[in-house]
C-alpha positions as CSV (number, residue, x, y, z in Angstrom):
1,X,0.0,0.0,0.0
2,X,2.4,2.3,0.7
3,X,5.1,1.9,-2.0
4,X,2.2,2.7,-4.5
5,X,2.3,6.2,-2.7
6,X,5.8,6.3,-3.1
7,X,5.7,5.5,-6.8
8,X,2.8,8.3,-7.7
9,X,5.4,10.5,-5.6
10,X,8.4,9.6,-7.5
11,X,6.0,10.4,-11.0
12,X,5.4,13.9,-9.5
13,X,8.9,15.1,-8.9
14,X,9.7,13.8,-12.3
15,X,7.0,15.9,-14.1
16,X,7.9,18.9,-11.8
17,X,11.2,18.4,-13.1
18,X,10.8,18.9,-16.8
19,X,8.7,21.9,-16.2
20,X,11.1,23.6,-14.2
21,X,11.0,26.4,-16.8
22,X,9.4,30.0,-16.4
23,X,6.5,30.2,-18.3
24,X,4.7,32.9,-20.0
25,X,2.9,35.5,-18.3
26,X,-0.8,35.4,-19.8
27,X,-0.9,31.7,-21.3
28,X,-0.3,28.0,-20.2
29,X,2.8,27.6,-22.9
30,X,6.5,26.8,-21.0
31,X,8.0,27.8,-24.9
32,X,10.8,24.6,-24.1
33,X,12.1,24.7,-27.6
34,X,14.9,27.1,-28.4
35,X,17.9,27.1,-30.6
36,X,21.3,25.7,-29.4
37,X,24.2,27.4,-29.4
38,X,27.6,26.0,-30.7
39,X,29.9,25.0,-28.0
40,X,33.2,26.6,-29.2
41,X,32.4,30.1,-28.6
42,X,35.0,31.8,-31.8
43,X,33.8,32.6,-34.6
44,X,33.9,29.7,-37.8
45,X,36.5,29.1,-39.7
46,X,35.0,29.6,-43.0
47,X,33.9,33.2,-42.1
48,X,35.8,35.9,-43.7
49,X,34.3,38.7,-42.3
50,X,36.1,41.1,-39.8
51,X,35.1,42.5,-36.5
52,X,35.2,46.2,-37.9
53,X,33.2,44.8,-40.8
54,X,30.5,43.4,-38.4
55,X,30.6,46.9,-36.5
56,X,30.3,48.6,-39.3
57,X,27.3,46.6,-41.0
58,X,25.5,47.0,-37.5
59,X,25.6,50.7,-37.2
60,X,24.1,51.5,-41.2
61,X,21.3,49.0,-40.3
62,X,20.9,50.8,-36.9
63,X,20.6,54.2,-38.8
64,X,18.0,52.9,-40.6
65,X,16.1,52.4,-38.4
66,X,16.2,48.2,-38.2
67,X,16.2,47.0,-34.1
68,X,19.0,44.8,-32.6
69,X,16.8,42.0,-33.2
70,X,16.3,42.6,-37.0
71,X,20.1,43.4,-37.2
72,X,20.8,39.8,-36.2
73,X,18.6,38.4,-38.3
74,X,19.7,40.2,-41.4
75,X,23.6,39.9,-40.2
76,X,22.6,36.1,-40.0
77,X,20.8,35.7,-43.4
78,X,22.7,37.9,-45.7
79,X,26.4,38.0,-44.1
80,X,26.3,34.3,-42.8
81,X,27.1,35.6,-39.2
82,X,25.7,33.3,-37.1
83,X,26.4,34.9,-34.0
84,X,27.5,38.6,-33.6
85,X,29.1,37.8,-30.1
86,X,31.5,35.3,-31.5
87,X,32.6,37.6,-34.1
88,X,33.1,40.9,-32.3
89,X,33.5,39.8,-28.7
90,X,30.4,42.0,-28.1
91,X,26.5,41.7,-28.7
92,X,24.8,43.8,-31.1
93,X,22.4,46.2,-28.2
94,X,26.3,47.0,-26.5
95,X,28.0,48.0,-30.0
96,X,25.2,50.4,-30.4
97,X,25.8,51.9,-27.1
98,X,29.2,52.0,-27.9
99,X,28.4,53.8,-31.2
100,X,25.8,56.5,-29.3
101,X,23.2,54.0,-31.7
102,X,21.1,52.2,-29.0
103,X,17.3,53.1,-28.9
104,X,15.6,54.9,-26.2
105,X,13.5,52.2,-25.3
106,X,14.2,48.5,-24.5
107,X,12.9,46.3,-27.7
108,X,10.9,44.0,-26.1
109,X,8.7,47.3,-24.4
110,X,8.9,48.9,-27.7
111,X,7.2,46.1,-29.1
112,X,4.4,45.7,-26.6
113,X,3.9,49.1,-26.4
114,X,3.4,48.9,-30.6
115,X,0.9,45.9,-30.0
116,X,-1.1,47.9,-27.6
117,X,-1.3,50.9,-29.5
118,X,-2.7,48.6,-33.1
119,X,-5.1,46.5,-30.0
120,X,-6.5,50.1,-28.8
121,X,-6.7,51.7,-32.7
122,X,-8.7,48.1,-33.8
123,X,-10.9,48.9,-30.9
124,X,-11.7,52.1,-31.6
125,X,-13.1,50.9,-35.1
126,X,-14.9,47.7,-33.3
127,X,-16.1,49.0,-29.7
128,X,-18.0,46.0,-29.0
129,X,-15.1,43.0,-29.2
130,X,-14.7,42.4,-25.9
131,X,-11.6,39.9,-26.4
132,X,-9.9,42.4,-27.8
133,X,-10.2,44.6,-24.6
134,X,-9.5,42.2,-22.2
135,X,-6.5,41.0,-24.3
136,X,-5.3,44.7,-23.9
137,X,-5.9,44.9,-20.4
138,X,-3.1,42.3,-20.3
139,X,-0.7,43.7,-22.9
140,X,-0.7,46.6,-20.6
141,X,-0.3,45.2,-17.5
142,X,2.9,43.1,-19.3
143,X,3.8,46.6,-20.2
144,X,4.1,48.1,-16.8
145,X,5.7,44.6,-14.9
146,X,8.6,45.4,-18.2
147,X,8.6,48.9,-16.9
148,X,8.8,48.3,-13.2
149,X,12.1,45.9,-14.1
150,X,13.5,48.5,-16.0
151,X,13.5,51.2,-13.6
152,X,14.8,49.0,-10.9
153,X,17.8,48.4,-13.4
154,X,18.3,51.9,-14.5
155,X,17.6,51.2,-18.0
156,X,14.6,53.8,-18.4
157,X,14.5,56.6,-16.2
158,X,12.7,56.6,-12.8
159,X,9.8,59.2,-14.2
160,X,9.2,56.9,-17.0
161,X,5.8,56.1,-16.8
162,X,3.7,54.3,-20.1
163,X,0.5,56.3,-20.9
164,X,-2.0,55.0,-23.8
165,X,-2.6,58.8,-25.1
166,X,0.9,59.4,-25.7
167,X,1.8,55.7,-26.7
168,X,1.4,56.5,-30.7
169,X,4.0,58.9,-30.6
170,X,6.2,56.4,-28.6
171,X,6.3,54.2,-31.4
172,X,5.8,56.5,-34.5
């Protein structure tokens, strides 16, 4: 009777155990899969692009306009850089700073901020979806948690504070 109990136990902390991970704020999803990085951190052999090259590249992609996130991506696709890091011996957000390049606001605020503002325009044109206002109840709240964290670590300034008026012109 009792080693049954131990065995349901035992089948508990094993399922605890694989979902160890942090999961997403508003939905069930853990998001497990995830590319794997290489193990030898220097950049491949077969890549002739320089450091200065891969500096360069970042900062007319920046002054367009493009995010760190769409720099990578392009860097990756077009340039066969798989990882900036390896290359340069710095990520892509700190060669901005470096250059006087780096937006204002975080990426991943920017982007929830720009969600919220398309949410609140598509419910101006369709007052009675109800989803949709309840979804951007929690895109905001996300917004403010990603504020919070970026006050306490000095990334946006302590007066910051996210307002849905002003929002459009945050991400025009």
């Amino acid at each position: 009777h009792g080693g049954s109990f131990e065995r349901a136990d035992a089948r508990t902390v094993r399922s605890v155990a694989r979902t160890a991970t942090m999961g997403r704020m508003h939905t069930p999803g853990k998001g497990m899969s995830g590319s794997a990085l290489p193990y030898k951190r220097s950049s491949p052999s077969w890549l002739k692009i320089t450091s200065a090259e891969v500096g360069d590249i970042i900062a007319k992609l920046a002054k367009k306009g493009m995010t760190p996130s769409q720099i990578g991506v392009l860097l990756r696709d077009n340039h066969g850089v798989a990882q900036v890091n390896s290359v340069t011996n710095s990520k892509i957000l700190r060669i901005l700073k470096g250059q006087g390049l780096a937006p204002t606001l975080p990426e991943d605020l920017y982007c929830l901020i720009k969600k919220a503002v398309s949410v609140r325009k598509h419910m101006e044109r369709n007052r009675k979806d109800m989803d949709s206002k309840f979804r951007l109840i929690l895109i905001e709240s996300r917004i403010h948690r990603l504020a919070r964290y970026y006050k306490l670590a000095k990334k946006l300034a302590p007066n910051w504070k996210y307002d849905s008026a002003t929002a459009s012109t945050l991400v025009a």
